[in-house]
C-alpha positions as CSV (number, residue, x, y, z in Angstrom):
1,X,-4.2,26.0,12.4
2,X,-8.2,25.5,13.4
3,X,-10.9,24.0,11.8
4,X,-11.6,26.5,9.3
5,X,-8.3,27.6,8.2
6,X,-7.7,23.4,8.0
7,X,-11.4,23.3,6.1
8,X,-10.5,26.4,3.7
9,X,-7.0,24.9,2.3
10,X,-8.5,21.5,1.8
11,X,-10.9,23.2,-0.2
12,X,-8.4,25.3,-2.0
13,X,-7.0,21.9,-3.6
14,X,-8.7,21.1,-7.6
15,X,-11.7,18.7,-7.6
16,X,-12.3,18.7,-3.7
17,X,-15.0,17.5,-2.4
18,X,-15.9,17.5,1.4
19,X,-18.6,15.1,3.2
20,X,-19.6,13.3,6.4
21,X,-19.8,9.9,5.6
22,X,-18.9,8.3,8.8
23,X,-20.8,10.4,11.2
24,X,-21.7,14.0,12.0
25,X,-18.5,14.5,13.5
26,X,-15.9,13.7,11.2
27,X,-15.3,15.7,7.9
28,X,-13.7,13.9,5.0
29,X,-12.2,15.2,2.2
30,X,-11.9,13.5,-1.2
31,X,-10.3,13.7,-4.7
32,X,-12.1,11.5,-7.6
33,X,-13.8,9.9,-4.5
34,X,-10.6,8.9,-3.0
35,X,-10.1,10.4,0.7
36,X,-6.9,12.6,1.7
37,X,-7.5,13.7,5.0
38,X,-10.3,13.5,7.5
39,X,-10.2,15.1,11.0
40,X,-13.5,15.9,13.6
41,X,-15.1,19.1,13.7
42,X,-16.3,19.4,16.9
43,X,-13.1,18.3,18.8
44,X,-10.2,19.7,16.5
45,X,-7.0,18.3,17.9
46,X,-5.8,16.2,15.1
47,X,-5.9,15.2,11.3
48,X,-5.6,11.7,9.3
49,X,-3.3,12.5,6.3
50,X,-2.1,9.8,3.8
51,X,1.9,9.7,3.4
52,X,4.5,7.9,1.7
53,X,5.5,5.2,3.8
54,X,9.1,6.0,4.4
55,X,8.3,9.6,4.7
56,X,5.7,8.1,7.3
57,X,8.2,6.7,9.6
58,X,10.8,9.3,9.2
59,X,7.9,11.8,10.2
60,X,6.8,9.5,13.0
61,X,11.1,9.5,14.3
62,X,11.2,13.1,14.0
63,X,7.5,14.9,15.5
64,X,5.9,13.8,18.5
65,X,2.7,15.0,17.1
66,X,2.9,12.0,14.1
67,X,1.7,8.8,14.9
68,X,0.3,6.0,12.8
69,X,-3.1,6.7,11.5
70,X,-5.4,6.4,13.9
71,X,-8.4,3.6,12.4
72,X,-6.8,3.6,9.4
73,X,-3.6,1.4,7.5
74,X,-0.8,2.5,9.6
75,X,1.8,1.9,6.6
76,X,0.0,4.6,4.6
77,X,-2.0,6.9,6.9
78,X,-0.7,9.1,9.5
79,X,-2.5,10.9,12.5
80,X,-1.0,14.3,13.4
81,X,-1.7,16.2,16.3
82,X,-2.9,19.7,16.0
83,X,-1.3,21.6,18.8
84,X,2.3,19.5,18.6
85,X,5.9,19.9,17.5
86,X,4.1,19.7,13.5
87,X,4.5,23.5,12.4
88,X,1.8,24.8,10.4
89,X,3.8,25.2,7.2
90,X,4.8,21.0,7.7
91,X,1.0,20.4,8.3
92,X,0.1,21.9,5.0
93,X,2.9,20.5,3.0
94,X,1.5,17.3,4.6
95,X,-1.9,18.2,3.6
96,X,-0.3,18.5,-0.2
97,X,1.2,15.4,-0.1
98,X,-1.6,13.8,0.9
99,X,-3.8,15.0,-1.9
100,X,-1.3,14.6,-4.5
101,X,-0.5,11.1,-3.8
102,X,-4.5,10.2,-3.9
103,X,-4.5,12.4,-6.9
104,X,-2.1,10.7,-9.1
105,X,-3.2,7.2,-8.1
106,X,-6.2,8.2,-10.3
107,X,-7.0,6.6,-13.2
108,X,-6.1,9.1,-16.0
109,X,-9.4,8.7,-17.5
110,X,-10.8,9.9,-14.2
111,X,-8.4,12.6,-13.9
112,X,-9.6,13.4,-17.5
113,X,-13.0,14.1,-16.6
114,X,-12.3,15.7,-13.1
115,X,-10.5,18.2,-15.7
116,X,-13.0,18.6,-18.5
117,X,-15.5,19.8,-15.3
């Protein structure tokens, strides 16, 4: 996967919005204002995705290309390498996980009006 294929299903997700508000460098990705993955453009080798926490450390057992999140709570953020042992259909079902999991942590009154447009 590169940046824009990585950039265009992020997008393809309900209610996603994308930023930079660390830095020129790295793109964020939010739901309801919550992030769900972040990864830098300009060097493309790996993306922060929030996961489960058991699913987190089975991942981490199984792919050399999972390790805790890098800069971010290792329980509930994981770092996954771009060119690695993660195929691309894993990465996306990752990606999914990710954004559901910060999606249904929203308040429903939130989700409410993320619906109504």
């Amino acid at each position: 996967m590169n940046v824009e294929a990585y950039r265009d299903y992020c997008l393809s997700k309900p209610f996603v919005t994308e930023s930079f508000p660390f830095d020129s460098e790295t793109l964020v990705f939010k739901v309801g204002g919550k992030m769900f993955a972040l990864a830098g453009v300009n060097m493309f080798v790996s993306v922060n995705l929030k996961c489960e926490p058991e699913r987190a450390i089975d991942l981490r057992e199984t792919y050399n290309g999972v390790k805790p999140g890098w800069h971010m709570s290792k329980k509930h953020w994981n770092t996954i390498t771009i060119e690695s042992d993660v195929p691309t259909p894993l990465l996306k079902e990752l990606i999914d996980h990710s954004y559901e999991l910060v999606y249904q942590s929203l308040p429903k009154k939130l989700k409410n009006e993320l619906q109504a447009g």
